[in-house]
C-alpha positions in Angstrom: 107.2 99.3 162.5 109.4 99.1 159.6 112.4 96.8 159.4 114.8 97.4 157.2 118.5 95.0 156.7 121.8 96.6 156.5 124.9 95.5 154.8 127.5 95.2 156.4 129.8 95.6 153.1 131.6 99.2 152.4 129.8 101.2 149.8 132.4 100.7 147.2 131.3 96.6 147.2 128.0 96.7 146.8 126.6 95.9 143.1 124.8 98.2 141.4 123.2 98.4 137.4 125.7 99.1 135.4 124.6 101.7 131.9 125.3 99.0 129.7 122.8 96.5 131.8 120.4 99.1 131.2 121.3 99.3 127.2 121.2 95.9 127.4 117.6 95.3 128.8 116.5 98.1 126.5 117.5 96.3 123.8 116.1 92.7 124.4 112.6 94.6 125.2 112.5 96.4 121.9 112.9 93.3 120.0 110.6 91.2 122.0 107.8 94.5 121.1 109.2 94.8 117.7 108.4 90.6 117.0 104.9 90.9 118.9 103.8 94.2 116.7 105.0 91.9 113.6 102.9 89.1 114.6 99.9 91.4 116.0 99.9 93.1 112.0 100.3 89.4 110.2 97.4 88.3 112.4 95.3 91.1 111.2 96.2 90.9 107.5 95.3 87.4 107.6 92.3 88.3 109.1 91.5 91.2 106.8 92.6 88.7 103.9 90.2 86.1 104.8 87.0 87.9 105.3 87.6 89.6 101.9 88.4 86.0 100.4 84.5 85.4 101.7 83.2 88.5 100.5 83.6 87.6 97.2 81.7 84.5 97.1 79.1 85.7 99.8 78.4 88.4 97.2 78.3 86.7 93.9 76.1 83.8 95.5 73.6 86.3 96.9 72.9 88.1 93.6 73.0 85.1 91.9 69.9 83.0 94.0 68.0 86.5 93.5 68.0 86.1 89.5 67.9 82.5 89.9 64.4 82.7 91.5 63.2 84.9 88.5 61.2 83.4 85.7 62.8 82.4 82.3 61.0 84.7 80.4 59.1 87.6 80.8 55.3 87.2 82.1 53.6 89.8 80.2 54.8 88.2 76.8 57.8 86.3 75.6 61.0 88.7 74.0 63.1 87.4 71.6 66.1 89.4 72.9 67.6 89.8 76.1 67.0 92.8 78.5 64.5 94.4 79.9 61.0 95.6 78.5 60.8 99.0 77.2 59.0 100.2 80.6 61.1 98.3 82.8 63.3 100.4 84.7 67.2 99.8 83.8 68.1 100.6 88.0 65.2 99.4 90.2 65.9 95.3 90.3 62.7 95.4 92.8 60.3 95.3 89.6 62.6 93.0 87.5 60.5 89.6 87.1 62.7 87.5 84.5 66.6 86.4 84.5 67.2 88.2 81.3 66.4 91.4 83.0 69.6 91.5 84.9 72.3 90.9 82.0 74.2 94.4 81.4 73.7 95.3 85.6 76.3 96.1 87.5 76.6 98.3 90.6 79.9 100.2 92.6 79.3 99.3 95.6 77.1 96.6 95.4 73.0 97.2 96.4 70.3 95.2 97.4 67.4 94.5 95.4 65.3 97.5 97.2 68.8 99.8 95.8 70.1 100.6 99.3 73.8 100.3 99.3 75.8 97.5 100.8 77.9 100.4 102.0 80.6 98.0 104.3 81.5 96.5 100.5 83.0 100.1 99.1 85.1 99.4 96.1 83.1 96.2 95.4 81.9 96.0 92.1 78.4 93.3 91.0 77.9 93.0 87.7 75.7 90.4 85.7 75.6 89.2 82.1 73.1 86.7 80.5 73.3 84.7 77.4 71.7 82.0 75.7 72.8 78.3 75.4 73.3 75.3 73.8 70.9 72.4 76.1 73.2 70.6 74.7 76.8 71.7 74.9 76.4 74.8 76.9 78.0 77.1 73.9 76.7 80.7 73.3 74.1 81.3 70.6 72.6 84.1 69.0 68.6 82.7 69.8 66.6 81.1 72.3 66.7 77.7 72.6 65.3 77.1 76.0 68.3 77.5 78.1 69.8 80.7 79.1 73.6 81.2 80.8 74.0 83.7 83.8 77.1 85.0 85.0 77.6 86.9 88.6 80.9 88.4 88.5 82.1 90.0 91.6 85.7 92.7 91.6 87.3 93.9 95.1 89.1 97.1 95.5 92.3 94.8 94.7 91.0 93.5 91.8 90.5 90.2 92.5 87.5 88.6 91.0 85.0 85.9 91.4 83.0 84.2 89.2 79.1 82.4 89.7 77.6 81.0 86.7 74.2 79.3 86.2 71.8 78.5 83.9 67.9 78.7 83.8 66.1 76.2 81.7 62.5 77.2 80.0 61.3 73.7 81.2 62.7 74.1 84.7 60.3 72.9 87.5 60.2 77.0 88.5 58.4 77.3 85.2 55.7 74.9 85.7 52.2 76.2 86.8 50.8 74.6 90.2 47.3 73.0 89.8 46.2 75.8 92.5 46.9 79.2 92.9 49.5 79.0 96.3 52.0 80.6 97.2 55.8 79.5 97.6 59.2 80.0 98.6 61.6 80.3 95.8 64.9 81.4 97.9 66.5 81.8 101.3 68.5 84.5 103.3 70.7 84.1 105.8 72.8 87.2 107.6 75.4 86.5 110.6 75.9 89.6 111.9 78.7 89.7 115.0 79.0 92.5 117.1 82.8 93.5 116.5 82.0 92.2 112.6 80.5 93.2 109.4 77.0 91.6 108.8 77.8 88.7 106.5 74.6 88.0 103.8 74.1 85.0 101.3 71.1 83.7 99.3 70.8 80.2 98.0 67.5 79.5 95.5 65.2 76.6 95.8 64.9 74.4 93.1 61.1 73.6 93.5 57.8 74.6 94.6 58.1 75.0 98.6 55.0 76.0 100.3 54.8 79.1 102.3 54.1 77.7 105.4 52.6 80.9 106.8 50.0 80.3 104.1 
C-alpha cells in the first residue's frame, strides 16, 4: 500500500525551484570542484616535486658507493694518469677495478653497473670526474700524491643538479692487504620498491674489511 500526503493549498501556493535557484546551485558546485581539482593538482606536483628532489641524491649516492669500493689504483700496475688502461673498455663499468676508471663517464639515462638502463630516470643524466689532491688542503694537482677527488654529478630533465664528492686515499684501510686471503663486503644496496611507486635504489660503501658472512 502506498500512502501518499496531499496539500491542501491551491496550485498557485505551492513553492517550487525557481531557474535562478538552479543557477545558483550550479554555481556554488563548480567552485567547490574547481577548488578541489586545484588542490588534487598541487598535491600531485608536490608529490611529483618531492620524489624528483630524492632522485637526485638516491642517484648520485648510488654511483658514488660503487667507485668508492674500487681500489685507488689499478691492480695490474700503477698509471701515472687518470683513466682507464688501454684494454679497458670506456662503457662496460662491470670490468672497471680502480676509482680513476670512472672520471670522464657519464650516461643519459643513467645505467647500472651491468649497463642496463634505469629506464624510470629518462632525462637523467650521471656523470663522473676524478682528480687528484692536495692530503693536505684538498686543491687540484697535476700528479699523484696519494689522494684522489671524485665527483658524482647528477642533472634532471629540469636541470636541476646535484653534487656527491669524495675522496679515496692510497693508504685507506680498503688498500691494505688482509693477512689471509678472505673475502669481504665493501658496499651495500638497498631498493624500496612500492607497488603504485617507482623502485627507489641507494648504495652506501663500507669503510673497512667486513667479512662475508656466507663465507
Amino acid at each position: 500500500m502506498t500512502r501518499r500526503k496531499l496539500s491542501t493549498k491551491p496550485a498557485a501556493q505551492r513553492r517550487g525551484i525557481s531557474l535562478l535557484e538552479v543557477v545558483v546551485a550550479a554555481a556554488l558546485v563548480g567552485a567547490v570542484l574547481v577548488g578541489s581539482m586545484a588542490a588534487l593538482g598541487n598535491s600531485v606536483r608536490s608529490r611529483l616535486a618531492a620524489a624528483e628532489q630524492a632522485a637526485g641524491p638516491l642517484l648520485a649516492d648510488s654511483l658514488l658507493a660503487e667507485i668508492m669500493e674500487q681500489l685507488y689504483n689499478d691492480p695490474q700496475g700503477v698509471a701515472d694518469y687518470l683513466g682507464r688502461g688501454g684494454s679497458e673498455s670506456a662503457s662496460e663499468r662491470s670490468a672497471w677495478n680502480d676509482v680513476d676508471d670512472y672520471t670522464g663517464w657519464s650516461a643519459t639515462p643513467p645505467q647500472t653497473k651491468a649497463g642496463a638502463e634505469l629506464t624510470q630516470y629518462d632525462g637523467w643524466t650521471r656523470a663522473v670526474t676524478v682528480r687528484y689532491a692536495d692530503p693536505f688542503d684538498h686543491d687540484q694537482l697535476n700528479s699523484d700524491n696519494g689522494l684522489k677527488k671524485i665527483v658524482v654529478t647528477v642533472t634532471a630533465p629540469d636541470g636541476a643538479v646535484t653534487t656527491r664528492i669524495a675522496y679515496r686515499s692510497a693508504w685507506g684501510a680498503l688498500e691494505q692487504a688482509p693477512a689471509a686471503d678472505s673475502t669481504v663486503v665493501t658496499r651495500i644496496d638497498l631498493s624500496l620498491d612500492l607497488d603504485a611507486y617507482e623502485a627507489a635504489t641507494t648504495s652506501t660503501p663500507l669503510l673497512n674489511h667486513v667479512r662475508d658472512p656466507n663465507e
